[in-house]
C-alpha positions as a Markdown table, in Angstrom:
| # | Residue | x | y | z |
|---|---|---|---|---|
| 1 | Unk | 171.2 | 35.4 | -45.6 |
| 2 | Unk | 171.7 | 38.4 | -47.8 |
| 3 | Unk | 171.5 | 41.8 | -45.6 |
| 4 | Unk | 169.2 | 43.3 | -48.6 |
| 5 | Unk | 166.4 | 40.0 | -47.8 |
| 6 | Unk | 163.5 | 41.1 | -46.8 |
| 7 | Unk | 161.6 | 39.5 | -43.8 |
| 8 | Unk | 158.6 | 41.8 | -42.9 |
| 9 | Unk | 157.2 | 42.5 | -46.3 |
| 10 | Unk | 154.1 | 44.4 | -44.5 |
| 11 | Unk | 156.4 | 46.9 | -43.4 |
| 12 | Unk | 159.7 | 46.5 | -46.0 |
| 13 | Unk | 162.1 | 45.4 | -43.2 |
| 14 | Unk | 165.2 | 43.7 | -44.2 |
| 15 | Unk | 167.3 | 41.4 | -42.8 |
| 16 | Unk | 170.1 | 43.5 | -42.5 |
| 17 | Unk | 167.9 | 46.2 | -40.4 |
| 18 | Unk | 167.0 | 43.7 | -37.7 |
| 19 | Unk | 170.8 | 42.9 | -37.5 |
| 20 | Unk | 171.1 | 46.8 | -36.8 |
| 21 | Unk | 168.5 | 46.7 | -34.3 |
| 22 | Unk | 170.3 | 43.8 | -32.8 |
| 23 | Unk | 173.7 | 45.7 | -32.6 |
| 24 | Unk | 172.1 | 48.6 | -31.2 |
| 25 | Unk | 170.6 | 46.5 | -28.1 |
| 26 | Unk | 167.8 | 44.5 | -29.0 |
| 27 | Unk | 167.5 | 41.5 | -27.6 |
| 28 | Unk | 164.2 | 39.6 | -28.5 |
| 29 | Unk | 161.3 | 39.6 | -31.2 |
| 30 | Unk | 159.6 | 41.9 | -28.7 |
| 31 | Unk | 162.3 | 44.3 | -28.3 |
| 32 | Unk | 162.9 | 44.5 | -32.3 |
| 33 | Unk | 159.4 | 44.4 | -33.1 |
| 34 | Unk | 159.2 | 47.4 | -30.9 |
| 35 | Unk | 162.0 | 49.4 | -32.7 |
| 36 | Unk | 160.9 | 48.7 | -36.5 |
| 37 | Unk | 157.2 | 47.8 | -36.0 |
| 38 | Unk | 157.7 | 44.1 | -37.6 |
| 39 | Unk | 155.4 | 41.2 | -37.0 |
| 40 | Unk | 152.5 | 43.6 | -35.8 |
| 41 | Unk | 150.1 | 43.1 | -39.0 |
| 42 | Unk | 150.4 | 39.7 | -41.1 |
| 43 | Unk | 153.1 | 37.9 | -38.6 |
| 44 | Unk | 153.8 | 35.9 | -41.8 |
| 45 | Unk | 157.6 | 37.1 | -40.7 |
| 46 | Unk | 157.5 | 36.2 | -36.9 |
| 47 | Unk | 159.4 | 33.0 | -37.4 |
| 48 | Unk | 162.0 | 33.9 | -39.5 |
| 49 | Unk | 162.8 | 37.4 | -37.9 |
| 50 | Unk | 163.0 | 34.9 | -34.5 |
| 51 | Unk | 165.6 | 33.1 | -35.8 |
| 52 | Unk | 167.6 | 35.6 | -37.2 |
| 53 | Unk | 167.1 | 37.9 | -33.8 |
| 54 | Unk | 168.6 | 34.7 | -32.2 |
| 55 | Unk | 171.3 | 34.0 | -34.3 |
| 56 | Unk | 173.0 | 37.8 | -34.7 |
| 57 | Unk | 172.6 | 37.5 | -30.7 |
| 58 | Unk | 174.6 | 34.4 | -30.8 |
| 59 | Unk | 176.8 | 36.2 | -33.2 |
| 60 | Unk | 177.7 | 39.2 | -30.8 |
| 61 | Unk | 177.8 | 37.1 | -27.7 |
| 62 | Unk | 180.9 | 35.4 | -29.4 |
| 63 | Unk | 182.8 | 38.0 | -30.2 |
């Protein structure tokens, strides 16, 4: 998915921000919803942030 994509279009947040989020130590929906304030209006983007929290996880547990 394109970095500029956005998921949370309440709040503007792209894809690549939640990857951030993720590199800097967030580990769950909770935990990124708690650093850029996603999901907590519409929560049209709670599925799709989910999945991409869990696969940039996956992606920095392999490396």
């Amino acid at each position: 998915m394109n970095g500029n994509h956005i998921v949370c279009e309440c709040n503007g947040t792209t894809a690549a921000q939640i990857e951030r989020a993720v590199q800097e130590g967030a580990r769950s929906f909770e935990e990124v919803q708690e650093k850029l304030h996603i999901g907590k209006q519409c929560i049209k983007c709670k599925e799709l942030a989910k999945l991409l929290i869990e696969s940039f996880v996956e992606d920095m547990e392999e490396q």
